[in-house]
Every structure is written in structure tokens, then in C-alpha cells.
PAKE-634280 format. One record per residue (C-alpha): residue in three letters; chain; x, y, z. Coordinates in nm, 4 decimals, padded with zeros to 6 digits. Layout:
% PAKE-634280
+-----+-------+----------+----------+----------+
| res | chain |     east |    north |       up |
+-----+-------+----------+----------+----------+
| Ala |     A |        X |        Y |        Z |
...
+-----+-------+----------+----------+----------+
This chain:
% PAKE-634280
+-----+-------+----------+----------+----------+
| res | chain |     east |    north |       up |
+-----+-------+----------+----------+----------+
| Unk |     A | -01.9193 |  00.7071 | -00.2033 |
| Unk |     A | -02.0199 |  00.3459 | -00.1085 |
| Unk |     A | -01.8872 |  00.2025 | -00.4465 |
| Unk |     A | -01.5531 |  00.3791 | -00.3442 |
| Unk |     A | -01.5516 |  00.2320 |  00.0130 |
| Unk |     A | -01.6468 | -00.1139 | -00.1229 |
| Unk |     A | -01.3500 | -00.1009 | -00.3853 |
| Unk |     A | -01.1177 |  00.0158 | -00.1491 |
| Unk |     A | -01.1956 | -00.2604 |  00.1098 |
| Unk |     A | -01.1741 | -00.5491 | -00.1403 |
| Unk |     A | -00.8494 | -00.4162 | -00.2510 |
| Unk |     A | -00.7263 | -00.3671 |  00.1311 |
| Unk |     A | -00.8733 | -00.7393 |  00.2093 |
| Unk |     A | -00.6708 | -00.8415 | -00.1154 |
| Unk |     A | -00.3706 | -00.6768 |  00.0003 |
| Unk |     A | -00.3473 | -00.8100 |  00.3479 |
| Unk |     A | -00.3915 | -01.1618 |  00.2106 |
| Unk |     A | -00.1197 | -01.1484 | -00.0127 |
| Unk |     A |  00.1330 | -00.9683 |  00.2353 |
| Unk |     A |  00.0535 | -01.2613 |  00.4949 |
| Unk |     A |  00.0997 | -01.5212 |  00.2195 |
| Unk |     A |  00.4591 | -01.3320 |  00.1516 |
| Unk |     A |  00.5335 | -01.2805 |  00.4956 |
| Unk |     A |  00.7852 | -01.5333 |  00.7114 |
| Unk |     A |  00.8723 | -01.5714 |  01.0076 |
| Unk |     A |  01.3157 | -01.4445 |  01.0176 |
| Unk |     A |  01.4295 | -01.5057 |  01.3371 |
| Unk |     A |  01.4884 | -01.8674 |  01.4570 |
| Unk |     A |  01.2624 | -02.1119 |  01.5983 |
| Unk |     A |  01.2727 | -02.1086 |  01.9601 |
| Unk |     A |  01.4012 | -01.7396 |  02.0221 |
| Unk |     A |  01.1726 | -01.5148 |  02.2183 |
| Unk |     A |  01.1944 | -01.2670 |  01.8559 |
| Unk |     A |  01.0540 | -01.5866 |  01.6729 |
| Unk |     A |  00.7872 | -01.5806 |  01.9590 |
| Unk |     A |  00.7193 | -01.2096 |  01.8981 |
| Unk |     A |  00.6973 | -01.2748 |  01.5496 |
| Unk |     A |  00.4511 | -01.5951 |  01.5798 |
| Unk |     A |  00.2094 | -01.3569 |  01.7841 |
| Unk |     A |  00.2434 | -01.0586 |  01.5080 |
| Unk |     A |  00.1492 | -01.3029 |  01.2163 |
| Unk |     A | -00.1391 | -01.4526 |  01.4399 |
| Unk |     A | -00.2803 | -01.0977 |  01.4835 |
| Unk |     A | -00.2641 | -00.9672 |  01.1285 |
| Unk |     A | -00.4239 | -01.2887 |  01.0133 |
| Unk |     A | -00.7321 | -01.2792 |  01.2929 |
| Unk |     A | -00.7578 | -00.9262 |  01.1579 |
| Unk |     A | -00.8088 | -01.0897 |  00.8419 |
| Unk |     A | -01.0668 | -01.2804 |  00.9439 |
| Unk |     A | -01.2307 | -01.0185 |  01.1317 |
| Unk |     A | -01.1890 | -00.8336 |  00.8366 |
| Unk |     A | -01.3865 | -01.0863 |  00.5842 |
| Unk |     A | -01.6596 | -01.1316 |  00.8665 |
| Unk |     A | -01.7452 | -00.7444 |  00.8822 |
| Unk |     A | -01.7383 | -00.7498 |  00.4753 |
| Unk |     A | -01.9602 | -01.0775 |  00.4393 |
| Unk |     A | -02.2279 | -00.8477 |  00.7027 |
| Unk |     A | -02.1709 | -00.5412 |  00.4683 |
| Unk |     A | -01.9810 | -00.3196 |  00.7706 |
| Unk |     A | -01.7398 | -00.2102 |  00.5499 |
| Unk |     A | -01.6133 |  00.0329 |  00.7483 |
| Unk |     A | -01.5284 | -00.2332 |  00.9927 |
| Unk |     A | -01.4091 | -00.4464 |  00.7953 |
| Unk |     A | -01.1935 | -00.2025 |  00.6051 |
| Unk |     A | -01.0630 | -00.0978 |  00.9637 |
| Unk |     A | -00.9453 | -00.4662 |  01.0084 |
| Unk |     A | -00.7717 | -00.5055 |  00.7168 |
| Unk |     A | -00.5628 | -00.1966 |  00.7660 |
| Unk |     A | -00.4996 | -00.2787 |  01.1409 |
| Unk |     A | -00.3944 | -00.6165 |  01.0077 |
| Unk |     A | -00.1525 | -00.5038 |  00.7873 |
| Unk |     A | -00.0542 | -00.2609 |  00.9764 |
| Unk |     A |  00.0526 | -00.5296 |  01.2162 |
| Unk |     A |  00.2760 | -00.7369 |  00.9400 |
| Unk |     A |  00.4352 | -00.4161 |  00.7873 |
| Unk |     A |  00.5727 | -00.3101 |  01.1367 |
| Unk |     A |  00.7196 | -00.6453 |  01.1697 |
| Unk |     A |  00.8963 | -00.6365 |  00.8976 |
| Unk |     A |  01.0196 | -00.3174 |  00.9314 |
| Unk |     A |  01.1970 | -00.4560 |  01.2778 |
| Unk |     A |  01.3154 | -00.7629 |  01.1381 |
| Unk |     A |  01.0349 | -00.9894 |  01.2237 |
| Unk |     A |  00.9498 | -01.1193 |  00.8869 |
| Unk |     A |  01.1159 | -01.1731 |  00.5619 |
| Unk |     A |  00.9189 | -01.0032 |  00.2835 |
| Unk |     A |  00.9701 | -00.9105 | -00.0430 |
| Unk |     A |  01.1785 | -00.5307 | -00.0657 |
| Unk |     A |  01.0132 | -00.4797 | -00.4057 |
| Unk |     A |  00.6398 | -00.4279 | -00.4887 |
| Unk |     A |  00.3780 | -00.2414 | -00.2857 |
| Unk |     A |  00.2935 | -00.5129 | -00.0311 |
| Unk |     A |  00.5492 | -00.3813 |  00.2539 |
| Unk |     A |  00.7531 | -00.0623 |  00.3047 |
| Unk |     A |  01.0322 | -00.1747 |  00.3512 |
| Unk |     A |  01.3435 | -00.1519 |  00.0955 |
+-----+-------+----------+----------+----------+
């Protein structure tokens, strides 16, 4: 079971890394939407960090928790137009 929870969170960690390096910001600068945005992408990535904290103290199920909160964050925002992110792969759900 723990080898399964420790797989699981690397590969959540992983994921949530490369969905914020895919991830930009699609309204304009300045609008209160680009301001909405700007404060989604800050939370996903401090659940990142969160995230890699927890797994560095072995809480996994902490730090599995952030990751998926974290993405969580990003994949709603792109499903309401926050972000432009890629339509293919499995980093988003969006199509």
C-alpha cells in the first residue's frame, strides 16, 4: 500500500508541475479576469510547494492532498477561460 501511495504522489507532484509549466495566463493584462487568473496560478503553485514540503517529511498523504488541490485549482481555470492550455494530452480536461 505505501509503495502505491508513494508512486501515485510522485506522479501527481509530476503532473501538477508540468500543467503549471503549460498553463498561461488568457485574459489580458490589467483586466480584473487576468487578476483572477494571477491569484489561481499563485495558488496551484503554493500547493506545489506545499506539496514537495509534505513529500520531502514523508506525509504523503499530505502532500498527495496538495498536489491534487493544486491542480485542481489550474484545471478549473482553464475550464472557465482563465488559462490557455494544451486541449490534447492528459494534463487538463478540457477539449
Amino acid at each position: 500500500m505505501t509503495a502505491d501511495l508513494e508512486e501515485k504522489t510522485d506522479r501527481y507532484g509530476e503532473l501538477l508541475a508540468e500543467a503549471l509549466a503549460e498553463a498561461t495566463i488568457a485574459p489580458p493584462e490589467g483586466t480584473p479576469m487576468a487578476e483572477a487568473a494571477g491569484e489561481c496560478y499563485e495558488m496551484a503553485d503554493s500547493y506545489l510547494s506545499d506539496g514537495e514540503h509534505f513529500r520531502e517529511n514523508d506525509d504523503l498523504v499530505n502532500a498527495l492532498a496538495s498536489f491534487s488541490y493544486g491542480h485542481a485549482w489550474l484545471d478549473a481555470g482553464a475550464r472557465v477561460g482563465l488559462f490557455d492550455v494544451p486541449t490534447e494530452g492528459h494534463l487538463f480536461t478540457v477539449a
